[in-house]
Residue frames as qw, qx, qy, qz and C-alpha x, y, z in Angstrom:
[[0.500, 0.141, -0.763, 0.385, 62.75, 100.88, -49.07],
 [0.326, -0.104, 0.272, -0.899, 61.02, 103.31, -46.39],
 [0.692, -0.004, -0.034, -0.721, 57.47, 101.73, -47.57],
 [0.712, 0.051, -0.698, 0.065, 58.62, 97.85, -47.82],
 [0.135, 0.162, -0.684, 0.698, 60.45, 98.77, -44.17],
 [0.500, -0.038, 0.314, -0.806, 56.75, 100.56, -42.72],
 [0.764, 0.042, -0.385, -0.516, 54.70, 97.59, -44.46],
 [0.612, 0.147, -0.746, 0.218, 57.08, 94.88, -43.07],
 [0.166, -0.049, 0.615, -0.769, 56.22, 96.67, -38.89],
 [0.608, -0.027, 0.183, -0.772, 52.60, 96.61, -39.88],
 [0.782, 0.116, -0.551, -0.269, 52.80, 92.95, -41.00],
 [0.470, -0.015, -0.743, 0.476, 54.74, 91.92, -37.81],
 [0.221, -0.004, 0.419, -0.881, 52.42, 94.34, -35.70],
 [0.765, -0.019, -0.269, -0.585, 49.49, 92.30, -37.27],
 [0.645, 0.118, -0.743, 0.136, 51.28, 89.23, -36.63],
 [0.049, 0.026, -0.638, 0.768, 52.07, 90.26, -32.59],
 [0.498, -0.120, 0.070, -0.856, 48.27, 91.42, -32.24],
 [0.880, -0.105, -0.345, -0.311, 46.59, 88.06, -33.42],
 [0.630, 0.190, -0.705, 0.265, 49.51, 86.61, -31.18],
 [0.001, 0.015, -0.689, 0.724, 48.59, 88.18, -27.99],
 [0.687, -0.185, -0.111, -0.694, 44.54, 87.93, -28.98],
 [0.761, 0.087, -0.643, 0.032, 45.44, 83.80, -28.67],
 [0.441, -0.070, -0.774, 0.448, 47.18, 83.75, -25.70],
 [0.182, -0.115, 0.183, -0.959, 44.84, 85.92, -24.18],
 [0.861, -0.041, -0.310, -0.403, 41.51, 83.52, -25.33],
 [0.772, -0.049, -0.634, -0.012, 43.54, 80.58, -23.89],
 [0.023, 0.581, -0.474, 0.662, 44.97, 81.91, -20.54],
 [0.475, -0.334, -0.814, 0.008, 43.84, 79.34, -17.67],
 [0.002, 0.584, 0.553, -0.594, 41.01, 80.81, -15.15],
 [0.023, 0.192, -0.081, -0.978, 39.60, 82.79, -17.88],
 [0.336, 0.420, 0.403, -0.740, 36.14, 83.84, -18.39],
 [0.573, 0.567, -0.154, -0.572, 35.68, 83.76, -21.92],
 [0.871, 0.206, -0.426, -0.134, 35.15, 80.45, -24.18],
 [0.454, -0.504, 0.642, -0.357, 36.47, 78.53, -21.12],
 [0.444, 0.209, -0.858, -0.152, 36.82, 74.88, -21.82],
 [0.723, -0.345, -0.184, -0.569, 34.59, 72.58, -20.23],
 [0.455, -0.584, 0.616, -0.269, 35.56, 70.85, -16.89],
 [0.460, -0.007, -0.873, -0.161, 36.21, 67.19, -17.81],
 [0.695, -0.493, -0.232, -0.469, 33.32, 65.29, -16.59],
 [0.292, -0.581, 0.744, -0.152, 34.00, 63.76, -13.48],
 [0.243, 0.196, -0.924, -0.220, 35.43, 60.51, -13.00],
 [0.722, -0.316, -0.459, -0.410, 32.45, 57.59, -12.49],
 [0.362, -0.377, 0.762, -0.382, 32.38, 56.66, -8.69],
 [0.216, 0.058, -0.975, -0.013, 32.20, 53.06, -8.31],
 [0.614, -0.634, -0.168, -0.439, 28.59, 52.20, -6.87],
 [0.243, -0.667, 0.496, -0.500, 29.31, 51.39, -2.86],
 [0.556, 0.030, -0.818, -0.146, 30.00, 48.30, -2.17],
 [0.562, -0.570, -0.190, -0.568, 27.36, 46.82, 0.01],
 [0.270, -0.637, 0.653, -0.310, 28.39, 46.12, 3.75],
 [0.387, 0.233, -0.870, -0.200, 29.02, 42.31, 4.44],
 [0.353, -0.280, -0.882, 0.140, 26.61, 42.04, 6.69],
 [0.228, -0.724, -0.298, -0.579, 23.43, 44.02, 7.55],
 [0.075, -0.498, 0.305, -0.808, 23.43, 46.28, 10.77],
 [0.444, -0.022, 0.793, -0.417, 21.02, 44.21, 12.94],
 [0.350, -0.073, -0.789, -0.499, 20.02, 40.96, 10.61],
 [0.631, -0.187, -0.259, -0.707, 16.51, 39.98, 11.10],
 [0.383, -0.363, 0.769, -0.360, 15.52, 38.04, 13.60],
 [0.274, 0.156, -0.793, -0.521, 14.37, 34.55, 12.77],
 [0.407, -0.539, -0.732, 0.088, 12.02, 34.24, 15.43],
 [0.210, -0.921, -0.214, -0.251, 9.96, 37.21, 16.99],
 [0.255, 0.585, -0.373, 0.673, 12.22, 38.77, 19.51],
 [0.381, -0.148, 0.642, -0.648, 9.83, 37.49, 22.64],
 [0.216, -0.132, -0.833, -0.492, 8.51, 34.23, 21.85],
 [0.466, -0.469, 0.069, -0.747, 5.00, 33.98, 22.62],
 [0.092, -0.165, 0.920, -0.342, 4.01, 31.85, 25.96],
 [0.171, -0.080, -0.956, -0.224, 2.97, 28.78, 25.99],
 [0.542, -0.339, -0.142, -0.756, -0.91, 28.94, 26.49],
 [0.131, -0.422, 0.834, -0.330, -1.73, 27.75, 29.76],
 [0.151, 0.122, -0.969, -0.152, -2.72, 24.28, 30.21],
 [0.646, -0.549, -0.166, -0.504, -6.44, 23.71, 30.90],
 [0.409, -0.447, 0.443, -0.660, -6.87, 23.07, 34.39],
 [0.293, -0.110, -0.918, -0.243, -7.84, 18.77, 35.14],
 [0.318, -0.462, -0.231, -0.795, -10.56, 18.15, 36.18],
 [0.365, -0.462, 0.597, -0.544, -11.63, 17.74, 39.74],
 [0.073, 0.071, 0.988, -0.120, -11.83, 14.06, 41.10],
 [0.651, -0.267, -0.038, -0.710, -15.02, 12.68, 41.05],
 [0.336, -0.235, 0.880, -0.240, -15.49, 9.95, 43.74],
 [0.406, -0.030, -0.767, -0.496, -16.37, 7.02, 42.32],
 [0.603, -0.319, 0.189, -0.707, -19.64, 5.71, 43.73],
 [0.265, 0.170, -0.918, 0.242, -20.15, 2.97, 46.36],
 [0.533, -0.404, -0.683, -0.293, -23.15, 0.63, 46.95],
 [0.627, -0.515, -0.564, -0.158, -22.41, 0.02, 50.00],
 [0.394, -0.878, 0.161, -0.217, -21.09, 1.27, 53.70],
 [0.409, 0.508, -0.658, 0.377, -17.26, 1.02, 54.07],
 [0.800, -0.517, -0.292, -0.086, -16.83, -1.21, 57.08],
 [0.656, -0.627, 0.399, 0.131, -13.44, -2.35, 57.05],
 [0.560, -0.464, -0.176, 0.664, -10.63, -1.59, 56.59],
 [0.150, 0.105, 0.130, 0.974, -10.91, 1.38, 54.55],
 [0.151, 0.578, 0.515, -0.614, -13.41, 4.25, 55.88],
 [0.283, 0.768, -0.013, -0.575, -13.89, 5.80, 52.17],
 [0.755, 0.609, 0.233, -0.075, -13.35, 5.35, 48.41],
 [0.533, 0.715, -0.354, 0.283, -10.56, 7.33, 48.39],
 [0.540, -0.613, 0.573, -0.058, -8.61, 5.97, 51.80],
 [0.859, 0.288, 0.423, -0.002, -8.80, 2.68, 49.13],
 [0.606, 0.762, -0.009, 0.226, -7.28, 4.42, 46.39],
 [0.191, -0.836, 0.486, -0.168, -4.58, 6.07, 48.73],
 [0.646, -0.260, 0.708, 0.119, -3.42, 2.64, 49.61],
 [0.892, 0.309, 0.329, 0.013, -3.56, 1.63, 46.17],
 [0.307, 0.922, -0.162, 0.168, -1.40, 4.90, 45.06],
 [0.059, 0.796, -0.552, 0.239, 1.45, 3.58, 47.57],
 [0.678, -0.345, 0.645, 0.077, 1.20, 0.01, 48.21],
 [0.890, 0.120, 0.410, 0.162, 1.38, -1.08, 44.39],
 [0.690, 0.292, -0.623, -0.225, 3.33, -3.09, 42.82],
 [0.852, -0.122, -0.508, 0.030, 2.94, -5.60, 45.53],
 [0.021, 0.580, -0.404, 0.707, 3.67, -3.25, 48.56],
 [0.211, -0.114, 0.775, -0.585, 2.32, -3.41, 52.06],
 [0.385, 0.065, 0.639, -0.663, -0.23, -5.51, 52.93],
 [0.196, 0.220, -0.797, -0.528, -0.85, -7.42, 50.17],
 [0.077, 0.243, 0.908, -0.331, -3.34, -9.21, 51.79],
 [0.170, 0.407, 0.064, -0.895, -5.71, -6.24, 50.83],
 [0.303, 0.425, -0.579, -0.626, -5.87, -7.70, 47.42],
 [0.087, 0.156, -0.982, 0.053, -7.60, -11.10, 49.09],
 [0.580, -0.469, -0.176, -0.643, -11.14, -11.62, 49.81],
 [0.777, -0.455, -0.363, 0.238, -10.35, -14.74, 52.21],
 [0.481, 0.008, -0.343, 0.807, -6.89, -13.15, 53.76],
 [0.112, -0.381, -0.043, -0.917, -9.37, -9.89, 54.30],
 [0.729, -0.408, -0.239, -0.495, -12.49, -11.35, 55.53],
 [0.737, -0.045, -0.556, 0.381, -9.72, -13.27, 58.15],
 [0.309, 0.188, -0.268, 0.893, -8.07, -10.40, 59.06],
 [0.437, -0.313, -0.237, -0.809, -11.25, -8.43, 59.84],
 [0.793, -0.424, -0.389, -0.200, -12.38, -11.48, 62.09],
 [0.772, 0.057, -0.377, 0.509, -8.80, -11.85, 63.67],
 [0.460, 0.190, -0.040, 0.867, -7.84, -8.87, 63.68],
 [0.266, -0.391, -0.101, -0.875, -10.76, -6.15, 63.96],
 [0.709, -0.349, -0.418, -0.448, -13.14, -8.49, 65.92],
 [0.156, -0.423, 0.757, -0.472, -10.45, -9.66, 67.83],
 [0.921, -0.009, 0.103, -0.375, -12.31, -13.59, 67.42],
 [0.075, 0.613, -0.776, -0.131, -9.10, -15.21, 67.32],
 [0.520, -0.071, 0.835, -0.164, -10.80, -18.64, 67.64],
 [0.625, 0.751, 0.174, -0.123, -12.41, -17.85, 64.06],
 [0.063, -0.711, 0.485, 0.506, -9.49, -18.50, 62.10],
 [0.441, 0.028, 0.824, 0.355, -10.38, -20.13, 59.48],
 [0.453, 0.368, -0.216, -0.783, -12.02, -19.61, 55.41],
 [0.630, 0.021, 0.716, -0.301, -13.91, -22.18, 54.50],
 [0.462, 0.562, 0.584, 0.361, -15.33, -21.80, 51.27],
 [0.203, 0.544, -0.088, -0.810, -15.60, -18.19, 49.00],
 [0.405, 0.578, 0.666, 0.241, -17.78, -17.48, 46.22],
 [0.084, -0.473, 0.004, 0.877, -16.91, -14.52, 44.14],
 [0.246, 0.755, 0.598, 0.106, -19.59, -12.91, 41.59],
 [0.205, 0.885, 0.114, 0.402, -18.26, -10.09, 39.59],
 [0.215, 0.367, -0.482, 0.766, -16.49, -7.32, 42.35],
 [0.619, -0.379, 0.319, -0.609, -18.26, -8.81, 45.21],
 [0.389, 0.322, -0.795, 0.335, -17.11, -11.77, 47.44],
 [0.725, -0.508, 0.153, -0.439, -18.85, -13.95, 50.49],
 [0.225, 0.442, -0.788, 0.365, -16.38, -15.68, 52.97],
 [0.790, -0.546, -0.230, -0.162, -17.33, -18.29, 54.92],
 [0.183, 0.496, -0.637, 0.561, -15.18, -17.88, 57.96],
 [0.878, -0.254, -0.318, -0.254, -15.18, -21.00, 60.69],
 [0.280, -0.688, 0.623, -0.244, -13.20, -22.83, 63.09],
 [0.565, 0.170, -0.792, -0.158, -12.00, -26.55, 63.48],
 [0.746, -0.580, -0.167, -0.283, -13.93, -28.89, 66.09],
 [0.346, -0.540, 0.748, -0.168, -12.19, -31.21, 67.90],
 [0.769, 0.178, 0.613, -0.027, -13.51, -34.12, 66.07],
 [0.519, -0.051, 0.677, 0.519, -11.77, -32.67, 63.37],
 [0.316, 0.522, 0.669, 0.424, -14.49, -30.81, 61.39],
 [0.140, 0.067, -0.022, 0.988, -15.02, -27.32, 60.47],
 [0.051, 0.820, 0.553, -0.136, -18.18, -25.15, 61.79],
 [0.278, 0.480, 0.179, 0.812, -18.71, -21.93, 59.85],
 [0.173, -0.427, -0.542, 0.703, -19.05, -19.02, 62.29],
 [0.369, 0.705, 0.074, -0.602, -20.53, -16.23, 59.34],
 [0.642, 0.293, 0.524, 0.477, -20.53, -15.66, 56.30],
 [0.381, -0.401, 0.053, 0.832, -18.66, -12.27, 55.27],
 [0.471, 0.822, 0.319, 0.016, -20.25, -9.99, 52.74],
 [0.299, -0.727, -0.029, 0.618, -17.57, -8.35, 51.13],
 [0.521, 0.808, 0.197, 0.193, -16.73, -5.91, 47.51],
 [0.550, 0.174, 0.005, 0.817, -13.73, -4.37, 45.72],
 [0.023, 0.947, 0.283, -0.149, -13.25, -0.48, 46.56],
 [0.292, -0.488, 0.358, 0.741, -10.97, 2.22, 45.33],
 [0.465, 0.755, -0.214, -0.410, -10.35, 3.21, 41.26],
 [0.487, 0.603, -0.525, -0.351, -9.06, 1.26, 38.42],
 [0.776, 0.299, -0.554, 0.034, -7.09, -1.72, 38.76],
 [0.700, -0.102, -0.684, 0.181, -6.15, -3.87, 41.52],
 [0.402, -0.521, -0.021, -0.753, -8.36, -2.60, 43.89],
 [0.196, -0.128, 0.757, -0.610, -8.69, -3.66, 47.96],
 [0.374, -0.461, -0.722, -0.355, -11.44, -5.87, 49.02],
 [0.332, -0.421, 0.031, -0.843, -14.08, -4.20, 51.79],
 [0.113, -0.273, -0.955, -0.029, -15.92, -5.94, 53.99],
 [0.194, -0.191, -0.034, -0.962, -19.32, -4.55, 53.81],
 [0.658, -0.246, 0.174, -0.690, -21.81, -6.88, 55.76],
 [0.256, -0.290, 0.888, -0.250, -22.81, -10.06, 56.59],
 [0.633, -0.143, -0.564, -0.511, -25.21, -12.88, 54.89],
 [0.346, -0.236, 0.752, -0.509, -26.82, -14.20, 58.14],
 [0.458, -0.091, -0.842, -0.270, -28.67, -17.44, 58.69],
 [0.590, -0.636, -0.498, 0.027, -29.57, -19.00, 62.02],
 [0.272, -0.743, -0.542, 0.284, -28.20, -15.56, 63.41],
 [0.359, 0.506, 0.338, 0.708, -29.00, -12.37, 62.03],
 [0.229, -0.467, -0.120, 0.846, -28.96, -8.80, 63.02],
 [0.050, 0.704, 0.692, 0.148, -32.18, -6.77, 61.48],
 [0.229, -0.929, -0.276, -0.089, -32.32, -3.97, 63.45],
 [0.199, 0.713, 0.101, -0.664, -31.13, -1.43, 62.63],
 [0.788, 0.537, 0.297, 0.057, -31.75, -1.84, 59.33],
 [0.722, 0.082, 0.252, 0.639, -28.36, -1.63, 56.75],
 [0.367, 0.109, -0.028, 0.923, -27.01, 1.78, 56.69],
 [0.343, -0.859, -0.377, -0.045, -29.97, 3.42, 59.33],
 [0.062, 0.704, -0.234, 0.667, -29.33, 6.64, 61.02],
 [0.726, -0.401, -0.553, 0.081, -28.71, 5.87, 64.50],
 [0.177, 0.673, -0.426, 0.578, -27.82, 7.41, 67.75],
 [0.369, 0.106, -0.868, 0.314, -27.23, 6.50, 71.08],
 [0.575, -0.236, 0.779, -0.084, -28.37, 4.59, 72.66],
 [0.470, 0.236, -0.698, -0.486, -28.95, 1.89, 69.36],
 [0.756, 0.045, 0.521, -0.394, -31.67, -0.84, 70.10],
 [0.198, 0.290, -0.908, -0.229, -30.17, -3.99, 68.06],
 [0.727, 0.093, 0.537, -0.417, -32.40, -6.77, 67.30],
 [0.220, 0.499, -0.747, -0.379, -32.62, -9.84, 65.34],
 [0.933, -0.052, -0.056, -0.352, -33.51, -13.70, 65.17],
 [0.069, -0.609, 0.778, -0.140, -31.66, -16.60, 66.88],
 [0.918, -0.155, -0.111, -0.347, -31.72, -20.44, 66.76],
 [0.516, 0.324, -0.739, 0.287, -30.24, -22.55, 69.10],
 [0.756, -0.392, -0.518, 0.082, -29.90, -23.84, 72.38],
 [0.449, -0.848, -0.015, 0.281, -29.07, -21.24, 75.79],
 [0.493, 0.576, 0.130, 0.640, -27.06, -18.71, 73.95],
 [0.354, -0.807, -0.135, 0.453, -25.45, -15.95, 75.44],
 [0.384, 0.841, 0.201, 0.326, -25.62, -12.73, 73.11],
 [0.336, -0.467, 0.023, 0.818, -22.65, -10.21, 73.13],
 [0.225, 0.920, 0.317, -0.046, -23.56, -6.78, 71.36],
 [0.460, -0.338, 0.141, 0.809, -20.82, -4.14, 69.90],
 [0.143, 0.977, 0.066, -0.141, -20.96, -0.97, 68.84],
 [0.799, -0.265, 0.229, 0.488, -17.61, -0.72, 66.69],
 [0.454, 0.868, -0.086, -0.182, -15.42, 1.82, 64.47],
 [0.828, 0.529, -0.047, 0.181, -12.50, 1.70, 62.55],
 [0.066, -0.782, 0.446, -0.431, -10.03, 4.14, 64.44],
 [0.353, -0.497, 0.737, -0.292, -9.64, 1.05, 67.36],
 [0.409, 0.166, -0.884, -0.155, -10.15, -2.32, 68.02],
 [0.062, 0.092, 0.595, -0.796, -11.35, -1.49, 70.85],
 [0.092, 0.537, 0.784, 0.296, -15.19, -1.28, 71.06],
 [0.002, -0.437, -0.014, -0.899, -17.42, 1.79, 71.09],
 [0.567, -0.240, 0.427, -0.662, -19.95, 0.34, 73.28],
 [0.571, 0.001, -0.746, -0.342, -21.28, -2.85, 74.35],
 [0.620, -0.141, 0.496, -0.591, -23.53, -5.32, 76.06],
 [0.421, 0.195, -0.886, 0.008, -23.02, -8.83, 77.01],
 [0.063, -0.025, 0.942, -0.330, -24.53, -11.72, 78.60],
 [0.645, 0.133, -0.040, -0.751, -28.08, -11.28, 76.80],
 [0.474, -0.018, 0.838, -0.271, -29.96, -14.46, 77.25],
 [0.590, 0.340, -0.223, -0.698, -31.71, -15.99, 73.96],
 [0.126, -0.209, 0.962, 0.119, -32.63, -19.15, 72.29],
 [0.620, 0.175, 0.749, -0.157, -34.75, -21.47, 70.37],
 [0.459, 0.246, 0.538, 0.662, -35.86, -21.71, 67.00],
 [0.124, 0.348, 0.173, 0.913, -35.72, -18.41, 65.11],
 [0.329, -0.821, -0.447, 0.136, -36.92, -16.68, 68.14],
 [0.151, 0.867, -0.021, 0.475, -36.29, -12.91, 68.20],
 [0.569, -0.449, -0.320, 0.610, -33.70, -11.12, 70.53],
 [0.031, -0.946, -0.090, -0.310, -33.19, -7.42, 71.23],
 [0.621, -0.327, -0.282, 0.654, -30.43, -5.32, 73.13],
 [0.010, 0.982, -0.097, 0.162, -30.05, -1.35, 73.86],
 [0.786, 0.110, -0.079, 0.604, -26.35, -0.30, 73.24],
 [0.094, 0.983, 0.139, -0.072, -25.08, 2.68, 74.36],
 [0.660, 0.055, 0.228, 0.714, -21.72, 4.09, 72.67],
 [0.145, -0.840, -0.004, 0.523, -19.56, 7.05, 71.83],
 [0.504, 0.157, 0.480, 0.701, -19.00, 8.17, 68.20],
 [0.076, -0.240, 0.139, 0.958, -19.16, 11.39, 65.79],
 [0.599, 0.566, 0.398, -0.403, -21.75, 11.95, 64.30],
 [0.116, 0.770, -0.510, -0.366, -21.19, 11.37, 60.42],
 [0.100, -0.424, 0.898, 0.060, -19.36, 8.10, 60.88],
 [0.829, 0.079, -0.393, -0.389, -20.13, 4.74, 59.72],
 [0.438, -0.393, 0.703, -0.399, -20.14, 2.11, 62.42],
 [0.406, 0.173, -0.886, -0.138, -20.25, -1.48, 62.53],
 [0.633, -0.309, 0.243, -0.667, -22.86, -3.40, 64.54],
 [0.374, 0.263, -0.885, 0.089, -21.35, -6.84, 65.52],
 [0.833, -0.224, 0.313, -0.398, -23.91, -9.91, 67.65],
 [0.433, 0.432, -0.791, 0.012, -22.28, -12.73, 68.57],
 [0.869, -0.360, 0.141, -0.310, -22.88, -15.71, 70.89],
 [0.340, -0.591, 0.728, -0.067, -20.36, -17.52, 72.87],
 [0.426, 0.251, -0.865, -0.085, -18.62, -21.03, 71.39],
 [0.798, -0.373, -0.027, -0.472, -20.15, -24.36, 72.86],
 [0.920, 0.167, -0.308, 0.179, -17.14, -26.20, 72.41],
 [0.725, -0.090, -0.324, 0.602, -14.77, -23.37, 73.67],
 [0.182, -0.590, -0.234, 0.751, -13.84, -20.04, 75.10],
 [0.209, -0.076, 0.521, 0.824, -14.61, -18.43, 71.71],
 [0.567, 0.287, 0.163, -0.755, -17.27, -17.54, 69.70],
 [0.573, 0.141, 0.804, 0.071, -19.29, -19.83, 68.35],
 [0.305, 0.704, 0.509, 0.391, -21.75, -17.59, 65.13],
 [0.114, -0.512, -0.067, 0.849, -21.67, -13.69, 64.57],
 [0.380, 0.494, 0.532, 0.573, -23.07, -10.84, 62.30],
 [0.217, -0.384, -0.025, 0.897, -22.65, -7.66, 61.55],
 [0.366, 0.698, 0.495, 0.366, -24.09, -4.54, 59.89],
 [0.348, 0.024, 0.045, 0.936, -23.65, -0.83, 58.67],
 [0.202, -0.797, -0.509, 0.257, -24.98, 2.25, 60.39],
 [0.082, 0.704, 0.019, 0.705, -24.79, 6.16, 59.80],
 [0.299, -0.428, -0.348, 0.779, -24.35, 8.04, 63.52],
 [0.057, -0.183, 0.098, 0.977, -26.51, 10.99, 63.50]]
């Protein structure tokens, strides 16, 4: 009974042993055959933000400037046969009036060869008994006025005959007068756009019957004259005359030289002609 009893401790003392080896192996935080950490859990990936930190620009950030524009090029004056008389002193004074009288601005007249080649007698010459155009003939951009008066019996005597040409740039463009187409009396000396200074020895050919020659020296700035000399004596048939003018102008300038001879009919003039001179 003794040996069943001792067998029956050492079977339960076998039993206890393997029972505390177990809990001993499984105890949590222990060292020996530890169990492996579950893995962790999968992190979603990050979801991406909804809109990038600084989005791209769709154009540089400084656009580049505009490259600069060439430069136009400088006028070039257009060239001109002949010596501005009247009324414009220059190619571009011509253009200047064209830049601010059209469409149909001041002085429309400008745009006439008679209404010019009037004005110019009327007006510049101050021949106020010359008021009349007789005839024109135009030929390309150039224009000759006959410019006259009315007798008393009713008919017309031409007093010159105007030389005059378009001036300025492009389109509807001023007429000039730029000389004179002389007949029975003509102005020679100085020859058409001579250098001259003062005094100016004027000469020419005259036919007719006791004439009395007026001389002028003339610019553009008055109406006034620059010099003159009157009561020169001349006559018969294309017989030469002569005068010495003295006058004040710049050097530079283009001047008019204007012979005339008094009217037989009336206080007026009766023929004239003109040419263009350089001062200087």
């Amino acid at each position: 009974m003794r040996r069943v009893r001792s067998l029956w401790w050492v079977g339960l003392a076998a039993v206890l042993a393997a029972t505390v080896i177990v809990l001993v192996g499984t105890r949590p935080g222990g060292t020996t055959a530890a169990a492996p950490a579950p893995p962790p859990a999968a992190q979603p990936p990050a979801a991406p933000s909804a809109a990038p930190s600084a989005a791209p620009s769709a154009a540089p950030s400084a656009a580049p400037s505009a490259a600069p524009s060439a430069a136009p090029p400088p006028a070039v004056e257009v060239a001109f046969r002949y010596l501005p008389l009247w009324p414009f002193d220059s190619v571009a004074d011509a253009a200047e009036w064209q830049k601010e009288a059209n469409p149909g601005g001041h002085q429309p007249w400008h745009l006439s060869a008679e209404l010019t080649a009037l004005a110019f007698t009327n007006g510049y010459l101050q021949f106020t008994t010359v008021d009349r155009a007789l005839s024109t003939k135009v030929r390309g951009d150039q224009a000759w006025v006959t410019v006259g008066y009315r007798l008393p019996n009713g008919a017309d005597s031409a007093a010159a005959v105007l030389h005059l040409t378009l001036i300025g740039r492009g389109d509807q463009r001023p007429w000039e007068v730029v000389g004179s187409e002389d007949t029975t009396l003509s102005l020679t000396t100085p020859a058409y756009g001579a250098r001259v200074s003062s005094p100016v020895t004027a000469g020419g050919r005259i036919t007719g019957v006791d004439e009395s020659l007026r001389v002028q020296v003339r610019g553009t700035a008055s109406t006034a004259p620059l010099g003159e000399v009157a009561g020169i004596a001349a006559g018969g048939q294309n017989q030469p005359w002569s005068a010495t003018v003295p006058f004040a102008a710049a050097d530079g300038t283009v001047r008019t030289l204007v012979v005339s001879t008094a009217s037989h009919i009336n206080e007026g003039i009766g023929r004239f002609a003109i040419t263009g001179v350089r001062v200087g």
